[in-house]
N, C-alpha and C positions, 0 to 999 in steps of 0.2 A: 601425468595423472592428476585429476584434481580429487582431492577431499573433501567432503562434506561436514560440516559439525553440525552439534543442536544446536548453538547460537545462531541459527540458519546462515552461517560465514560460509565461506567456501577458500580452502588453502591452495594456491594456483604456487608453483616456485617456491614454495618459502612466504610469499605473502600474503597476506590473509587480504580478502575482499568481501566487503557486506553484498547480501543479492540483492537484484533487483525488485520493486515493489511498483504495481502499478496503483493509482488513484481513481476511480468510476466517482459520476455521480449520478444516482438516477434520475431520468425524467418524469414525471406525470402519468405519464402512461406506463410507468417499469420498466422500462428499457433502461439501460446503461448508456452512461458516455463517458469515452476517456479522459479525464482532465491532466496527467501528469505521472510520469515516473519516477521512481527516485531511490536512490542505494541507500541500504540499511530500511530495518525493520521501525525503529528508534523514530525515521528522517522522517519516513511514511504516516506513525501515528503523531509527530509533531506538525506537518506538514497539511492533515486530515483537524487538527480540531482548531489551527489557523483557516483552514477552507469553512468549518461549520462556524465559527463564529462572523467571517466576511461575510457570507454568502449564505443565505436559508434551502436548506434540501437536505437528503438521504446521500450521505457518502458510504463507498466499504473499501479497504485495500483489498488488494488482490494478486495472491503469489503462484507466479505462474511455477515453479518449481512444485509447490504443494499441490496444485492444482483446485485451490478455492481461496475464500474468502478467509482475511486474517483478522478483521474488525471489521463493525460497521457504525456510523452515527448519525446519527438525526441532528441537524442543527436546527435550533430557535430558531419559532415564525413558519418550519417548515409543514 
């Protein structure tokens, strides 16, 4: 049986695992594209404001367990 907590974890056996977190970033025309997955909530938004300061656009995470969006940011120049 797995457990759920509010720390969005999840307790599998006894050990706790952060979920997974997907990365979009939009194109021009609105469309999404995926750049990257990554465990924990924490990895995602450290992960998302290294992508907007490299790189200029519209990023959001995205939890597919919640089923929407968990942030989103605009990086400078975009």
């Amino acid at each position: 049986m797995v457990a759920f907590t509010s720390d969005n974890k999840s307790n599998v056996g006894g050990a706790v695992m952060d979920a997974k977190f997907d990365i979009f970033k939009k194109l021009p025309d609105g469309h999404p594209i995926w750049v990257k997955a990554v465990d924990g909530l924490e990895e995602a938004k450290n992960q998302l404001a290294r992508l907007a300061v490299s790189s200029p656009g519209e990023y959001f995470i995205y939890s597919a367990r919640n089923g929407g969006i968990v942030q989103e940011r605009m990086a400078a120049g975009a």
